[in-house]
Structure formats: structure tokens, C-alpha cells
N, C-alpha and C positions, 0 to 999 in steps of 0.2 A: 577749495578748503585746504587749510594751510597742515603741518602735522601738529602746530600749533594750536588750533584754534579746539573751543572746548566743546567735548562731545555732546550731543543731547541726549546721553541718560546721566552726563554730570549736572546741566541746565534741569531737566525732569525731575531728578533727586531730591535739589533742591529745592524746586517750588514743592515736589511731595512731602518734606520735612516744613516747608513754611506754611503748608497747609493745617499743617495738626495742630500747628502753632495760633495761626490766625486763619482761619477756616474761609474764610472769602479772598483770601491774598490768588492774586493772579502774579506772573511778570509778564504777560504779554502787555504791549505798550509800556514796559518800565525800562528805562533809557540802563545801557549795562553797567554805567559808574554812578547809579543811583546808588545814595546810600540804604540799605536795606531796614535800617534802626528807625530813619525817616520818613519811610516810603511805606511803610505797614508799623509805625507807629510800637517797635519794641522796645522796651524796655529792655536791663542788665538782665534780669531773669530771664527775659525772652532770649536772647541772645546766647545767654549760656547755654539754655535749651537748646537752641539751633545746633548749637557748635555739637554737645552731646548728642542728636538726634544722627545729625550727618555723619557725626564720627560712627558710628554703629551702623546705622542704613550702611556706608563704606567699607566698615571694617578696617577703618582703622584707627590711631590712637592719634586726635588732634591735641596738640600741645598749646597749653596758653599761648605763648609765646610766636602760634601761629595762626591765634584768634583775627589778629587784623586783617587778614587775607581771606576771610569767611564776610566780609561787609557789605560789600556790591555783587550784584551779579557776575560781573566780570571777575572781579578776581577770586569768588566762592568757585566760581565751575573750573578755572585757570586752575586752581588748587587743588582740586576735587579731580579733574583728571590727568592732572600732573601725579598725585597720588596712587589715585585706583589703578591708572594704566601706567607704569613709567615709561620712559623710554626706554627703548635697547638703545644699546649702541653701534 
């Protein structure tokens, strides 16, 4: 595992925020640059929801502007623990 690659309580989060949303939603077998809006069928609502849900679940403050990075699996968890945990240096 890389220092890179995303943790599984950022992977976990998110499917526990995508659950409240759509309650049968799994990602296991969901390929990680699916798109998330296609894959469980959300709508703009849903979406914003997600973003507010994880922002909080995280604690922290997601900015529009870094909504498109919350889409796919891959790059929601990349974000999510690029956030939560930063790096040191």
C-alpha cells in the first residue's frame, strides 16, 4: 500500500454517507472511476446532500469548487483522505 492510496475509513465514510442517501447503495463491485451520480442514480439534490453529509461526517468545510472531486469513488476517498489526514512533511 502506497502513502498514497485511500484509506478504508475514507472508502467506509463514504459508502456510510451514501447509505443514508440511498439505502441499498453498496461499492463493493463498483469499478473506482464509476461515476457515483450514475451508479446509484443521484440526482443535483442527492449530490449536494453527499457533499454536505461527508463534509460533516469529516469535519470539514468542502467548497463547491471541490465538489467535482467527491464523483467517483476514486477520487471522493483520494479527497477525503488527502483532507482528513494530510500529510506531513
Amino acid at each position: 500500500m502506497t502513502d498514497n492510496a485511500p484509506t478504508d475509513s475514507a472508502r467506509s465514510m463514504l459508502e456510510s454517507v451514501l447509505r443514508e442517501i440511498v439505502p441499498d447503495a453498496g461499492l463493493d463491485g463498483v469499478a473506482g472511476g464509476t461515476d457515483l451520480r450514475e451508479a446509484f442514480e443521484l440526482d443535483s439534490l442527492d449530490v449536494v446532500e453527499l457533499i454536505e453529509r461527508l463534509g460533516k461526517r469529516a469535519g470539514i468545510r468542502i467548497e463547491d469548487d471541490d465538489a467535482h472531486e467527491l464523483l467517483t469513488i476514486d477520487s471522493a476517498t483520494a479527497y477525503l483522505d488527502r483532507r482528513v489526514r494530510p500529510t506531513s512533511a
